[in-house]
C-alpha positions in Angstrom: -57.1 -5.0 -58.0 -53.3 -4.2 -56.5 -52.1 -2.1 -54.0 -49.3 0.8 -55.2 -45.7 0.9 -53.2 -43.6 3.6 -53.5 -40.1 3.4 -52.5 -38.2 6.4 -52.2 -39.8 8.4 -55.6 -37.9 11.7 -56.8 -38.9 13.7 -59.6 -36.8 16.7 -60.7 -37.6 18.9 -63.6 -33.9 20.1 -64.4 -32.6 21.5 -61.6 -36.0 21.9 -59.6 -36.7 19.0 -56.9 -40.5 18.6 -57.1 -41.0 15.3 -55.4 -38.2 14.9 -52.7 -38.1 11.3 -51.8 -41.3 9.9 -51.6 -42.2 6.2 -49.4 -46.0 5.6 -49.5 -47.6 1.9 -48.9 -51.0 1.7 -50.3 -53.2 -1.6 -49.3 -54.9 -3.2 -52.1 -58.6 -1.4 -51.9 -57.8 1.5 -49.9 -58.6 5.3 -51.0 -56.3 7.5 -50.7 -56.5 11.0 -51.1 -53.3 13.3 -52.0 -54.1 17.1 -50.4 -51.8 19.9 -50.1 -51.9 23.6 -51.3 -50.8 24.5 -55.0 -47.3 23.5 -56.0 -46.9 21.3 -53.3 -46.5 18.0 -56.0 -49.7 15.7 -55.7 -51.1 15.7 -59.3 -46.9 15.3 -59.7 -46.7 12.3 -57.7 -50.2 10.8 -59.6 -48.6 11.4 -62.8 -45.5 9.8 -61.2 -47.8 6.2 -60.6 -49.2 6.2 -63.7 -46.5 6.6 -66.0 -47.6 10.0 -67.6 -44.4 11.4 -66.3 -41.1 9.1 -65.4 -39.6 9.0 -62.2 -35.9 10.7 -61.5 -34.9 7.6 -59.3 -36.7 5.1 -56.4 -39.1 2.5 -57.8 -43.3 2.3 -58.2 -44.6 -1.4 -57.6 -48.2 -1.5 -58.6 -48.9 -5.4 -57.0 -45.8 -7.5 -57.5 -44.4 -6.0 -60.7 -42.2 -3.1 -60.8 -43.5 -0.1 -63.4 -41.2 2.3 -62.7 -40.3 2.5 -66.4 -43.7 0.4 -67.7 -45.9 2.3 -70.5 -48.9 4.0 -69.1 -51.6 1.5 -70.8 -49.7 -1.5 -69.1 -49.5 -0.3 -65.8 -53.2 -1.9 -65.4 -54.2 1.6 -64.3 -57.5 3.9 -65.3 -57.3 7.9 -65.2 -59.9 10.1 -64.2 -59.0 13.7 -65.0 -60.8 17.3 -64.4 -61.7 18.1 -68.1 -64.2 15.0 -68.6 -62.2 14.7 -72.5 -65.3 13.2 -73.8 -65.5 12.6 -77.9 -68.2 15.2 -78.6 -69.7 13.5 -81.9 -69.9 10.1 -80.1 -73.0 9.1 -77.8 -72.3 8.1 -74.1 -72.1 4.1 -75.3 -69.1 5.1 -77.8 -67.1 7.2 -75.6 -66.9 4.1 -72.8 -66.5 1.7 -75.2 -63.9 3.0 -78.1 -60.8 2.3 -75.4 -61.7 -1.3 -75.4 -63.2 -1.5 -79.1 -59.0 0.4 -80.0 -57.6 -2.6 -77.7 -59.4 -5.3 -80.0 -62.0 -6.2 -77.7 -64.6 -8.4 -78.7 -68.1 -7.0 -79.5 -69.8 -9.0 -76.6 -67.2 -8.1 -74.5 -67.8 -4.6 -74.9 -71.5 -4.7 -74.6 -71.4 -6.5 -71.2 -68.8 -3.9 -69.9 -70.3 -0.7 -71.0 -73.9 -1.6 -69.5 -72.1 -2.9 -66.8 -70.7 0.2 -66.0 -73.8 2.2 -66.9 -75.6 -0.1 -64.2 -73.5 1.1 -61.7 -73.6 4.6 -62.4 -77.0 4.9 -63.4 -76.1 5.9 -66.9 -78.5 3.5 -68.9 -81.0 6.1 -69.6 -78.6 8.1 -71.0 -76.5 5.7 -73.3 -77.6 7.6 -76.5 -77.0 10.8 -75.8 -74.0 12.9 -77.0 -71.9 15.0 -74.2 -73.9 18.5 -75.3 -77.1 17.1 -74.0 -75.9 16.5 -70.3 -74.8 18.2 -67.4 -71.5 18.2 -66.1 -72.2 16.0 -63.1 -73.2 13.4 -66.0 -70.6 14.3 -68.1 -68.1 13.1 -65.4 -70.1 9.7 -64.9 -69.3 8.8 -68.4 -65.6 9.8 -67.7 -65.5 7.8 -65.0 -67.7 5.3 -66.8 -65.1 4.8 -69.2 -62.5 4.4 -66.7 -64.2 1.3 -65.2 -64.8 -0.6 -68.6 -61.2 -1.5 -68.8 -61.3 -3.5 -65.2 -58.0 -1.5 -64.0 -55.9 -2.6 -61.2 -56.1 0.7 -59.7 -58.5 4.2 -60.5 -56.2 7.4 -60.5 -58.1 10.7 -59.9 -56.8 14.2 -60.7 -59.1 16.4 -59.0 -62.2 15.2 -60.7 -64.9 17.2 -59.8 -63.1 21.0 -59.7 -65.3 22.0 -63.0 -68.6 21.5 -60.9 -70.8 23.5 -59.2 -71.0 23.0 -55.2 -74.2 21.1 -55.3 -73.3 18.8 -57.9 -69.2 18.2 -56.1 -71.1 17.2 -53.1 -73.5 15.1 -55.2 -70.7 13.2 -57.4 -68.5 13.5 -53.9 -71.4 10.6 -53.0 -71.5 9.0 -56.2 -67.4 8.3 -56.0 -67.7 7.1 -52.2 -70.3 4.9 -53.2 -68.5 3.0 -56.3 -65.3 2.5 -54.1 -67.6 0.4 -52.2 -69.0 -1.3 -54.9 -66.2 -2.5 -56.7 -63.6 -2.3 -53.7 -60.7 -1.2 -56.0 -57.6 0.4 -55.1 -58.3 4.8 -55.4 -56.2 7.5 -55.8 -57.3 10.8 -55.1 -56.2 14.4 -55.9 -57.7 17.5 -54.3 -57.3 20.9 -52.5 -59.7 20.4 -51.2 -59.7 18.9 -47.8 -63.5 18.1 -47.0 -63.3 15.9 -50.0 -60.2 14.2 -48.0 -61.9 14.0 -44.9 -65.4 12.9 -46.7 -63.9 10.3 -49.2 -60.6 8.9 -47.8 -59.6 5.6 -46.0 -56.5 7.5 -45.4 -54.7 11.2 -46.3 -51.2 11.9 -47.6 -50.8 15.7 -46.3 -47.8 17.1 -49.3 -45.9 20.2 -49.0 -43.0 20.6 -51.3 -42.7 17.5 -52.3 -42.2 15.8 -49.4 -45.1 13.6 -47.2 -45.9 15.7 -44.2 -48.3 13.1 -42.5 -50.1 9.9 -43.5 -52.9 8.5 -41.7 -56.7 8.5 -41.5 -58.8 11.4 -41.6 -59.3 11.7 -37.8 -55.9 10.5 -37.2 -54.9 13.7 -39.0 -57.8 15.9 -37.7 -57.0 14.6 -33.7 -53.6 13.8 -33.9 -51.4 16.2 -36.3 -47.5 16.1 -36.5 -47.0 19.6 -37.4 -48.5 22.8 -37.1 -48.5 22.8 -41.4 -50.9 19.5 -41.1 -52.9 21.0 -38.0 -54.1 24.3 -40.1 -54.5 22.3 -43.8 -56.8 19.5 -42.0 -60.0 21.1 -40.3 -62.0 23.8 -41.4 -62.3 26.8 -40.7 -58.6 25.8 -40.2 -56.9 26.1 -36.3 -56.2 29.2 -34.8 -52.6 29.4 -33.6 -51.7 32.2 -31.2 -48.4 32.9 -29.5 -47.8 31.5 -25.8 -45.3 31.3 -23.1 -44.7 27.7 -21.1 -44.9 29.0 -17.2 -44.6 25.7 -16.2 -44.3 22.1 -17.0 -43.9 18.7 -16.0 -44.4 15.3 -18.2 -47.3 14.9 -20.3 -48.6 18.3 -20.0 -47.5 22.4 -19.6 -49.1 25.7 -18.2 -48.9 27.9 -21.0 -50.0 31.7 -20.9 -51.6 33.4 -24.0 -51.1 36.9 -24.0 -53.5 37.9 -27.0 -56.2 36.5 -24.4 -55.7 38.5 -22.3 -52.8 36.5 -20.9 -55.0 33.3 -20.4 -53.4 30.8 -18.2 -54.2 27.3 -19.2 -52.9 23.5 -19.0 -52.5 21.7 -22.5 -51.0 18.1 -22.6 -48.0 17.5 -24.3 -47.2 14.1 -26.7 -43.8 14.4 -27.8 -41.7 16.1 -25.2 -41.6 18.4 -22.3 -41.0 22.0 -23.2 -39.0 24.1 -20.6 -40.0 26.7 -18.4 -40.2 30.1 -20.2 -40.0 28.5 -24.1 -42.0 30.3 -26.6 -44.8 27.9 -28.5 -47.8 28.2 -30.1 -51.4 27.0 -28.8 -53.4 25.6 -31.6 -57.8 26.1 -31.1 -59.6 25.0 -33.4 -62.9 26.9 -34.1 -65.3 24.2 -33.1 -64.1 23.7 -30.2 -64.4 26.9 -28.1 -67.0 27.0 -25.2 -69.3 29.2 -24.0 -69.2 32.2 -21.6 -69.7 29.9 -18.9 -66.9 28.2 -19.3 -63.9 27.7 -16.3 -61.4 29.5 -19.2 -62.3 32.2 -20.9 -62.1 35.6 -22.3 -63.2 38.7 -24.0 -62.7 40.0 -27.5 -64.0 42.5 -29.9 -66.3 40.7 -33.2 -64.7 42.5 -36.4 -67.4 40.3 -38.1 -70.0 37.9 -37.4 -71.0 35.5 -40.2 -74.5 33.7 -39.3 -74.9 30.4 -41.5 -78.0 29.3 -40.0 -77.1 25.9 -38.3 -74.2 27.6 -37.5 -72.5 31.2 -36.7 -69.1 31.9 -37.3 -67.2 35.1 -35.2 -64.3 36.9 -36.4 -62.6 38.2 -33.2 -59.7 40.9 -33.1 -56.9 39.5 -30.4 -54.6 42.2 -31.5 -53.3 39.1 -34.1 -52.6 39.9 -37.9 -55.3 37.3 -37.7 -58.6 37.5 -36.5 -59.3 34.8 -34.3 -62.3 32.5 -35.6 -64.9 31.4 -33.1 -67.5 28.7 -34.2 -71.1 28.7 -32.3 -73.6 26.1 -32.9 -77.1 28.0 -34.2 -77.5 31.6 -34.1 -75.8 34.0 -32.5 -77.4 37.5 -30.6 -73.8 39.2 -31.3 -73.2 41.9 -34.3 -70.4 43.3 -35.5 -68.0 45.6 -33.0 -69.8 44.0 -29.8 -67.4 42.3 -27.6 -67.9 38.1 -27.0 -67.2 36.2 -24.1 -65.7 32.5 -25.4 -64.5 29.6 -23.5 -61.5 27.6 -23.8 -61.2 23.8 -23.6 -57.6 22.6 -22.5 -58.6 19.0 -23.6 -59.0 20.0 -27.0 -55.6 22.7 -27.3 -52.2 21.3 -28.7 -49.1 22.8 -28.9 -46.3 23.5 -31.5 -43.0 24.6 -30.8 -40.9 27.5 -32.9 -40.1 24.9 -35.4 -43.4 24.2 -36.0 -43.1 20.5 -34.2 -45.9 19.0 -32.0 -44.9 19.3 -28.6 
């Protein structure tokens, strides 16, 4: 096991910057999840740490040794990808153990690692089998099976479970959680999707055109965001953000008026700075954290739709916004569509972004 430290990581394909100067610390057993939308350089940055693409400049230290320029296969890393790349003629026992049989392993050696492995994942049953007569959720086992056998310094995962169906990504979702606890190794994580992040990670590097927007822990990110880009990618649904004025302020908090709520006058505390009198922001709400109708702040809005998940209901209300505003209710919800709602607003929970997109 090591911990990965990257110092100031670029990566340009000709004349196109795709990882802009990257510094990233990663402790020795933590999981850490890379999210960001498409093209925003995370399965870049992977490919970066282990060696399947070479870095422009800056320097990768997996442990004490620098591999900035080291060989993939003696980095001490393992690779995880989302085609599982199984050998279709071998059985489950020779796809995890041809990487070590290649790398002159001894016969015992191999035996104790394979079933090892298969312990861990449950895969003993299965050891004959060939990759046509399993499902894909067992299909990625052996992947990752095969991964473990070579006892890497660090796991590297490049969005792993994007070929499954939901119920088996939230199934293997568990299955990964729970072998970072058994063998406490040092993860690396790529996804889009952010419930993954929030479900899996020990902390969450939030990309955006190459660059790291925010690093931190899941609720760090969900209850403390840097930027209005982290605020909406972390969460979901993902924040509202409607338009406001500042009619007042003093340190540690501002009076801000909303005009799409039917100019709603509320107090929202500020981190970073006090915004002037009269400065146009934005009030970020997430969806969970409306109230209801009986509420000190609130207003009215038309539902353009109302989506009822049964432990849940979501409402789709028109605030005049290219937008609709999204409204979470716990359990059912009386409204239809075109009825107007009464919601609640909770100051405590509201933050604020200025025009540059800042926390305030």
């Amino acid at each position: 096991m090591a911990g990965v430290k990257l110092t100031n990581v670029k990566k340009s394909f000709g004349d196109v910057d795709v990882i802009k100067g990257v510094d990233l610390e990663i402790n020795d057993g933590d999981f850490i999840v890379f999210v960001g939308p498409s093209g925003c350089g995370k399965s870049t940055l992977l490919r970066l740490v282990s060696g399947l693409e070479e870095i422009t400049s800056g320097s990768i230290h997996i442990g004490d040794e620098d591999v900035s320029y080291v060989e993939p296969s003696e980095r001490g890393i393992a690779m995880v990808f989302q085609s599982y790349a199984l050998y279709p003629h071998m059985t489950v026992y020779e796809n995890m153990a041809f990487g070590l049989k290649m790398n002159g392993f001894a016969k015992d050696e191999i035996d104790a690692r394979v079933k090892k492995a298969a312990d861990i994942l449950e895969l003993g049953p299965l050891l004959d089998r060939k990759p046509a007569a399993m499902s894909g959720g067992q299909r990625q086992r052996v992947a990752i099976g095969r991964s473990i056998v070579r006892e890497p310094k660090v796991f590297l995962f490049d969005e792993p479970l994007s070929n499954l169906d939901a119920e088996l990504r939230v199934q293997m979702r568990l299955e990964i959680a729970k072998l970072h606890n058994s063998l406490d190794s040092t993860m690396i994580y790529v996804t889009h999707d952010q419930t993954e992040a929030m479900t899996l990670a020990d902390k969450i590097v939030v990309l955006r055109a190459g660059i790291v927007e925010q690093y931190g822990s899941p609720l760090e990110l969900y209850d403390n965001p840097d930027n209005e880009f982290v605020a909406g990618f972390i969460g979901s649904p993902r924040m509202n953000f409607l338009d406001a004025e500042v009619s007042a302020s003093k340190k540690g908090s501002a009076t801000v008026v909303i005009p799409s709520l039917g100019k709603l006058k509320i107090d929202v505390s500020t981190r970073d700075r006090t915004p002037d009198k009269g400065e146009k922001v934005k009030v970020g709400l997430r969806p969970e954290h409306f109230l209801g109708a009986s509420a000190k702040n609130k207003f009215k809005a038309g539902t353009s739709v109302v989506e009822q998940l049964g432990g849940n209901s979501y409402l789709y209300l028109d605030v005049g916004n290219d937008v609709p505003l999204t409204v979470e209710q716990k359990g059912h919800t009386a409204l239809t569509d075109g009825e107007v709602a009464t919601v609640g607003v909770d100051p405590k929970t509201a933050m604020l972004f200025g025009r540059d997109g800042l926390r305030i």
